[in-house]
C-alpha positions as CSV (number, residue, x, y, z in Angstrom):
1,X,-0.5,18.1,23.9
2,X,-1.5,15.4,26.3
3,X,0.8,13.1,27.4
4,X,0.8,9.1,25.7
5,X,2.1,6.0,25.5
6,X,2.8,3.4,22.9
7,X,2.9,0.2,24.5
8,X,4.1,-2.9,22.4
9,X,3.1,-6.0,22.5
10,X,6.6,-7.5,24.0
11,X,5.9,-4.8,26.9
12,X,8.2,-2.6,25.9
13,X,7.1,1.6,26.0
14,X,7.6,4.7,23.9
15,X,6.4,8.2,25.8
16,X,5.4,10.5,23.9
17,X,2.6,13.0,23.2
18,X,-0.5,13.6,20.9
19,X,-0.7,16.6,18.2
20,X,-3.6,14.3,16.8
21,X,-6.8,13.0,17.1
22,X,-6.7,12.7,21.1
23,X,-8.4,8.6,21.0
24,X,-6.7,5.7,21.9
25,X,-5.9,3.0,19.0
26,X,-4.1,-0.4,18.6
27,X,-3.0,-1.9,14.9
28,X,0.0,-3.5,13.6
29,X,3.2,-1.2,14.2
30,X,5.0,-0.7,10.6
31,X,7.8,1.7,9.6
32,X,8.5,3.8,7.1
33,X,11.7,5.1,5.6
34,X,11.0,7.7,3.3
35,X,11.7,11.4,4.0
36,X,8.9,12.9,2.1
37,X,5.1,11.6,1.1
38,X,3.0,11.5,4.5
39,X,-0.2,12.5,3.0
40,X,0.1,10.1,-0.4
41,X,1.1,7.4,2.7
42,X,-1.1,8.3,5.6
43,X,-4.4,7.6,2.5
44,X,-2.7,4.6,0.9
45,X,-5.4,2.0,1.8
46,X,-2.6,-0.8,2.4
47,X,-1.5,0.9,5.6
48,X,-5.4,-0.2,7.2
49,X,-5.1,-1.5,10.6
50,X,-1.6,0.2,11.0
51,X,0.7,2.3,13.3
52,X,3.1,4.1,11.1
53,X,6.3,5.2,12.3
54,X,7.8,7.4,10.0
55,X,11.9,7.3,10.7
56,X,12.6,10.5,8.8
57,X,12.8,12.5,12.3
58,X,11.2,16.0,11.1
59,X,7.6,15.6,9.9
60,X,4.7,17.9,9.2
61,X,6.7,21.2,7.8
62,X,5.4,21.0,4.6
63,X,1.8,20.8,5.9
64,X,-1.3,19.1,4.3
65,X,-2.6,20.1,0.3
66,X,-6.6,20.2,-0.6
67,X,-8.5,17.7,-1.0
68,X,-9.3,18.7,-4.0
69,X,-10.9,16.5,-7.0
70,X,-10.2,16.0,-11.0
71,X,-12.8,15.8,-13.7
72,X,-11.8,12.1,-13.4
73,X,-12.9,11.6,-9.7
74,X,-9.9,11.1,-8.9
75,X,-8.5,12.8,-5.7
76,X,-5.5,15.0,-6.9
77,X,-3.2,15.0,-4.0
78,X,-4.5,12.0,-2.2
79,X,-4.2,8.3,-3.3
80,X,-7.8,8.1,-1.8
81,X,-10.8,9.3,-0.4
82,X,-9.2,9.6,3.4
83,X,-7.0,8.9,5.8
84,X,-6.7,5.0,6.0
85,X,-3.4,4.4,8.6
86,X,-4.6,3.9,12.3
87,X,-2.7,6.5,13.7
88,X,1.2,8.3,12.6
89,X,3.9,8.5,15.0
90,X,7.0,10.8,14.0
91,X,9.9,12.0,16.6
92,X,9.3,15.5,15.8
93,X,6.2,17.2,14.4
94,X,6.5,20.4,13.1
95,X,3.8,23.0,14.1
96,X,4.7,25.4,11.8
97,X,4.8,24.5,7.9
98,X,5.1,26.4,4.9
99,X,4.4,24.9,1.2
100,X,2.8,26.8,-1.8
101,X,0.3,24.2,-1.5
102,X,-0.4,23.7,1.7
103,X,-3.8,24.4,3.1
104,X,-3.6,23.0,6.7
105,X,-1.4,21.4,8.7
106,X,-1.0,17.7,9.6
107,X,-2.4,18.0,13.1
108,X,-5.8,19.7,11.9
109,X,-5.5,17.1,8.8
110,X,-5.6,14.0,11.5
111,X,-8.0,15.8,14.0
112,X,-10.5,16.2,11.3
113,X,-10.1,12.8,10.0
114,X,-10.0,11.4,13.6
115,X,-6.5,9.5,13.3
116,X,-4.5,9.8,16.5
117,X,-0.9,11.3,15.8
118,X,2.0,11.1,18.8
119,X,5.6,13.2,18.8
120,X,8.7,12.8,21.1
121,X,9.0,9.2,20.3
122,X,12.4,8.0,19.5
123,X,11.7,6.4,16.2
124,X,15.0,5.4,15.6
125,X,15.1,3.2,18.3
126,X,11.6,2.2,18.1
127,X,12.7,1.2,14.3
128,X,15.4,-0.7,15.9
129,X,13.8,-2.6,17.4
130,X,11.0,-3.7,15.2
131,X,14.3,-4.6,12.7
132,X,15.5,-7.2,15.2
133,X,11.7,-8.8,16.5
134,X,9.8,-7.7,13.7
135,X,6.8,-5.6,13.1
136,X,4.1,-6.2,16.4
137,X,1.0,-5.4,17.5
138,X,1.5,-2.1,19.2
139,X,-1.0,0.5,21.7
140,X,-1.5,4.3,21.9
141,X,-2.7,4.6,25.4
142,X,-3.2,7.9,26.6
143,X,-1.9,8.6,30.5
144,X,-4.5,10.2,32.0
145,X,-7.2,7.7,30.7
146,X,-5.5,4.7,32.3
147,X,-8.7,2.7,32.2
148,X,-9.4,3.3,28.3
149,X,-7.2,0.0,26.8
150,X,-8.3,-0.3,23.1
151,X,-8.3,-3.4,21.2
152,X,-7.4,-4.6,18.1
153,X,-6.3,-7.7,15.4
154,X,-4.3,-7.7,12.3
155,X,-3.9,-11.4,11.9
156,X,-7.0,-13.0,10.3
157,X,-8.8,-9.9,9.6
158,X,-10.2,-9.4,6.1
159,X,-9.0,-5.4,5.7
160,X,-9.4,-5.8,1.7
161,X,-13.0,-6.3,1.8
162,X,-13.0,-3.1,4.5
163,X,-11.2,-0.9,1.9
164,X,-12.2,-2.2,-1.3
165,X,-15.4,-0.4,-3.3
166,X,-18.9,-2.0,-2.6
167,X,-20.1,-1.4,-6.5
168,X,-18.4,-1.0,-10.3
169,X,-16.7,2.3,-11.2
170,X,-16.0,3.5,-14.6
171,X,-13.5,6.1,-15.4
172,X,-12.4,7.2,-18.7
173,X,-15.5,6.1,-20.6
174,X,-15.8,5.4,-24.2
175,X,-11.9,5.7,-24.4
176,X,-9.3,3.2,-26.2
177,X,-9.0,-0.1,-24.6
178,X,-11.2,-1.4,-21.4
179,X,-9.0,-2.6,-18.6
180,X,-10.7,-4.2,-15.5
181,X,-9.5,-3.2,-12.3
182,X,-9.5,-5.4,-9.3
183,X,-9.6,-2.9,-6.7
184,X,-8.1,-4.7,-3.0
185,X,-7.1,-1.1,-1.8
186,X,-6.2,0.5,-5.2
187,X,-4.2,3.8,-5.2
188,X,-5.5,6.6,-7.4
189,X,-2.2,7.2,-8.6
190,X,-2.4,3.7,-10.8
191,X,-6.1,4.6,-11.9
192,X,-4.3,7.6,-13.1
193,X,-1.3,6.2,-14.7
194,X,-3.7,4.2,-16.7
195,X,-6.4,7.0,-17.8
196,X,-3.0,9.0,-19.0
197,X,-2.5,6.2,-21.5
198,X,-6.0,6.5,-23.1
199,X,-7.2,3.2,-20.9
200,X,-10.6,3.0,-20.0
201,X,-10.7,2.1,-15.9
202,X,-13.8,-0.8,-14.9
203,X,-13.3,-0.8,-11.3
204,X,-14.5,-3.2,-9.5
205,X,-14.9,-5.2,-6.2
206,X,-12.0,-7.5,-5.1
207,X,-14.9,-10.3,-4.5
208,X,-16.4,-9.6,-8.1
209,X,-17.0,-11.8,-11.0
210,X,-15.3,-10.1,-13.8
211,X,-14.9,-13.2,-15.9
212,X,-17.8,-13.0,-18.5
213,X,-17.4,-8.7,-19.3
214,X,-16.0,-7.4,-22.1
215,X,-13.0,-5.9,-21.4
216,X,-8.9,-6.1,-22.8
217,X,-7.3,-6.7,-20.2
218,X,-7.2,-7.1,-16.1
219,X,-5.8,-5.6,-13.7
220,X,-4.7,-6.5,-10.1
221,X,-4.5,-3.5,-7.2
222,X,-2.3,-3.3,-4.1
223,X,-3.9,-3.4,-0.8
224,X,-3.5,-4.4,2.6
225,X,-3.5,-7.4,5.2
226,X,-3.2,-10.8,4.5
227,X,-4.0,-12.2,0.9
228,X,-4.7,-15.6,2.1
229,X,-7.5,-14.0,3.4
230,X,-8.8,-13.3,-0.1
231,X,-9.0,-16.2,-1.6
232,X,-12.0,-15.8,-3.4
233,X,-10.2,-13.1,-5.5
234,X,-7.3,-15.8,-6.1
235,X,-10.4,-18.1,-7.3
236,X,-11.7,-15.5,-9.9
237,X,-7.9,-15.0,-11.1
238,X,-7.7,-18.5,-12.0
239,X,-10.7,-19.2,-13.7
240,X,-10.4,-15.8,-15.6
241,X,-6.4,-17.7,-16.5
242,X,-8.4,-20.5,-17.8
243,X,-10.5,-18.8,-20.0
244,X,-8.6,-16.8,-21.9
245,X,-4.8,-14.9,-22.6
246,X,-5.6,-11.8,-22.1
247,X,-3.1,-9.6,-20.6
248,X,-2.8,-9.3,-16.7
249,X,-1.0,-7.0,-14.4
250,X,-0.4,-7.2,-10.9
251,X,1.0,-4.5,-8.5
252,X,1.7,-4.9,-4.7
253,X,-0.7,-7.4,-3.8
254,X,-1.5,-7.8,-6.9
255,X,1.9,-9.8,-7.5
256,X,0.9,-11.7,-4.6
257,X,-2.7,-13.0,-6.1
258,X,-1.2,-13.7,-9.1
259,X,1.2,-15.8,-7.8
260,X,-1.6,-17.6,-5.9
261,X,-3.7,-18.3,-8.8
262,X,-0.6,-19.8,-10.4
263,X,0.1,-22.0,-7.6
264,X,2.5,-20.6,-5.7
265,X,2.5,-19.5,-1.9
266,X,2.8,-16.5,-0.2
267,X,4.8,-15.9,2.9
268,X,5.2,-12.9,5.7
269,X,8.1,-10.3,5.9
270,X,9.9,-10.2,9.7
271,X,8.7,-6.1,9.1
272,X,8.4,-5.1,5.5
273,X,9.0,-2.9,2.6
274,X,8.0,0.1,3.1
275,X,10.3,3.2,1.5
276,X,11.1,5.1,-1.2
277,X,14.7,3.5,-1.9
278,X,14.2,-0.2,-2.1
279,X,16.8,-1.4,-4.5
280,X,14.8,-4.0,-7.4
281,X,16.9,-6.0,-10.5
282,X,15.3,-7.2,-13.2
283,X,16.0,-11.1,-13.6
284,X,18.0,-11.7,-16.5
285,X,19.8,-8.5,-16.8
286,X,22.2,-5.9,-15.0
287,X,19.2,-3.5,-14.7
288,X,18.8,-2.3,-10.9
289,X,15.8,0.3,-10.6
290,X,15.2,2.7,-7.2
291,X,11.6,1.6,-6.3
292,X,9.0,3.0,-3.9
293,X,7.1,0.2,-1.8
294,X,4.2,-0.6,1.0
295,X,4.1,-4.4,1.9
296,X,4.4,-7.0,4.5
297,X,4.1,-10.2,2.8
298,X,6.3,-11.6,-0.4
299,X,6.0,-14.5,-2.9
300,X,7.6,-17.3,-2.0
301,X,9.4,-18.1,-5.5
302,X,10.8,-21.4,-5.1
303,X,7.1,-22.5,-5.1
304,X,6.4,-21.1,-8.6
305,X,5.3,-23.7,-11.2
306,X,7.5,-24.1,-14.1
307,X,5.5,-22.1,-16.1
308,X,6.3,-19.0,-14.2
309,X,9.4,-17.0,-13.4
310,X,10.6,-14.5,-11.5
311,X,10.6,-10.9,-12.7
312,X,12.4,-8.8,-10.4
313,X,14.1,-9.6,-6.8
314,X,15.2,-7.4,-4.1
315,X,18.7,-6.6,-3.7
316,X,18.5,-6.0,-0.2
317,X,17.1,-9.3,0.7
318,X,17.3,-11.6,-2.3
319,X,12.8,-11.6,-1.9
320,X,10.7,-11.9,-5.3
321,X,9.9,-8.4,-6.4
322,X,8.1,-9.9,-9.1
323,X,6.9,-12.6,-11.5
324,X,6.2,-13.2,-15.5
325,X,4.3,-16.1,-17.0
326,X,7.0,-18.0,-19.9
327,X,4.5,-18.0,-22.4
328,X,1.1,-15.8,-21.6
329,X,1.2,-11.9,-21.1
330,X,0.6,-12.3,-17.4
331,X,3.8,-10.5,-15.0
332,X,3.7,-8.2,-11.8
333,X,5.4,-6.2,-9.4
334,X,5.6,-6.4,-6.0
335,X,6.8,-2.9,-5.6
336,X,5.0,0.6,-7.0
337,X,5.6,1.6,-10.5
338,X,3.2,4.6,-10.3
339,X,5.1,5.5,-7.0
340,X,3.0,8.3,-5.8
341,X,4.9,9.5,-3.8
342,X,8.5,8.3,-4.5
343,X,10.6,7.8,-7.9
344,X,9.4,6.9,-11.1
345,X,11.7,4.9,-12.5
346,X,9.6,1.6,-13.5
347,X,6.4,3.7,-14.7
348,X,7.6,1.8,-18.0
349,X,5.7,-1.2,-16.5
350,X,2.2,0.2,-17.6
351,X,3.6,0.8,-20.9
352,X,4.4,-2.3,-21.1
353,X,0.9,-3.9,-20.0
354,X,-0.8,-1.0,-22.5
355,X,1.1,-2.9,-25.1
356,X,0.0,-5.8,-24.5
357,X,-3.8,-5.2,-25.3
């Protein structure tokens, strides 16, 4: 293991050393809190451009399943088609691991996907202090290769339109209802939830025109970055709103879109949600659900029209968790229904959009 450094942006430095890819990276340092999930997280495309610290200290033990693929085309133990977070730093790595469904372990995973990996770093301190400054632009430098400074942007970069798909993909054909799927970064785990309910999948291009198919209903993926910077997706939202009533759903980013194309803004997180035990209530009611999430940026709901409301809010930080339209079947989540990995306690939300069509 060769010896490295993370070096944040504020000049602060972690040592460490790599059991990964052995390359030096830069993105946007983010934590996670969960204890369990790394390979649903490390191939969730809304951790693109990121450094994830996982604050569970023991990592890797359970080692890495196949990459093996359904009759759908859907990846069954990975949320998509690689490895999509810029690098994973733990405190300790595990060499050894031991699942019934393991096939490798994380190290050969991240060397054969080229994703640097560092151990020895004291995440709970490192957590710390991205709690107090919030999340920053962070380095993996490795010591021996002074020279070799990598570079790298999170604000202003377009990572949707890096992780989204480049033509239309159907799943499910010539089953019950025709959903269309605005894929910013989608998880396969939501194409999934919605091919178990008899739900034929059109999946298409965050940028595309979807307005004049034939579908039943639309839905809006999670992804990553900045969704100001897709505002041409936010344009297709509305104008699909002024055409028609038919039913919309909105998860992650999703929520976030939505709420643009109804008029409201958008606003960035001092460091996120990102865990398996964010605590969500549903407005109206004494309802609290366990919820797993991945995000950086929130609605801001005191800019909602009138003909919106909020759904859900976080009970941590009083932040919108969600929003419903008063009169038209439009509502969202900001957190993960499907929650692959994490609990399942609000899978009920794609029952309730299947309903609606």
């Amino acid at each position: 293991m060769r010896n490295v450094t993370l070096l944040l942006e504020d000049g602060t430095k972690f040592h460490g050393r790599s059991f990964g890819y052995d390359c030096p990276v830069a993105g946007e340092v983010v934590f996670n809190t969960a204890m369990m999930g790394y390979p649903e997280s490390l191939t969730d495309p809304s951790y693109a451009g990121q450094l994830m610290t996982l604050t569970y200290p023991l990592v890797g033990n359970y080692g890495v399943p196949p990459f093996s693929v359904e009759p759908n085309g859907i990846a069954t133990f990975m949320e998509s088609d690689r490895i999509y977070a810029s690098a994973i730093i733990v405190a300790d790595y595990s060499e050894e691991y031991n699942h019934w469904n393991a096939v490798e372990s994380l190290a050969d995973w991240l060397k054969r996907e080229h994703v640097p990996g560092i151990t020895g770093i004291d995440t709970r301190e490192l957590t710390k202090l991205l709690r107090e400054h919030g999340v920053m632009m962070g380095k993996i430098l490795f010591d021996d290769e002074p020279d070799n400074i990598p570079t790298a942007n999170y604000a202003g970069v377009n990572f949707v339109d890096m992780v989204s798909c480049k033509e239309i993909i159907h799943y499910n054909e010539g089953a019950g209802k025709k959903v269309v799927l605005v894929d910013c970064g989608v998880k396969n785990n939501i194409i999934r939830c919605l091919i178990n309910r008899n739900i034929e999948v059109i999946r298409v291009p965050w940028n595309y025109d979807y307005t004049s198919m034939d579908f039943d209903g639309l839905f809006l993926a999670n992804g990553p970055g900045d969704p100001d910077m897709i505002e041409d997706a936010v344009n297709i939202i509305r104008k699909q709103m002024n055409l028609s009533t038919k039913p919309i759903c909105g998860i992650c980013m999703g929520n976030q879109l939505l709420a643009k194309a109804g008029g409201a803004k958008i606003y960035k997180l001092k460091y996120g949600h990102r865990s398996h035990n964010q605590p969500v209530r549903m407005v109206g009611t004494d309802n609290c659900y366990v919820t797993s999430q991945n995000h950086g940026y929130a609605v801001d709901s005191l800019t909602l029209d009138k003909d919106w409301q909020e759904l859900f809010v976080n009970m941590n930080d009083g932040s919108n968790e969600g929003i419903r339209h008063k009169t038209n079947p439009w509502f969202s989540s900001q957190f993960h229904p499907e929650a692959c990995s994490g609990p399942v306690d609000t899978e009920f939300m794609f029952d309730r959009f299947v309903g609606l069509l």
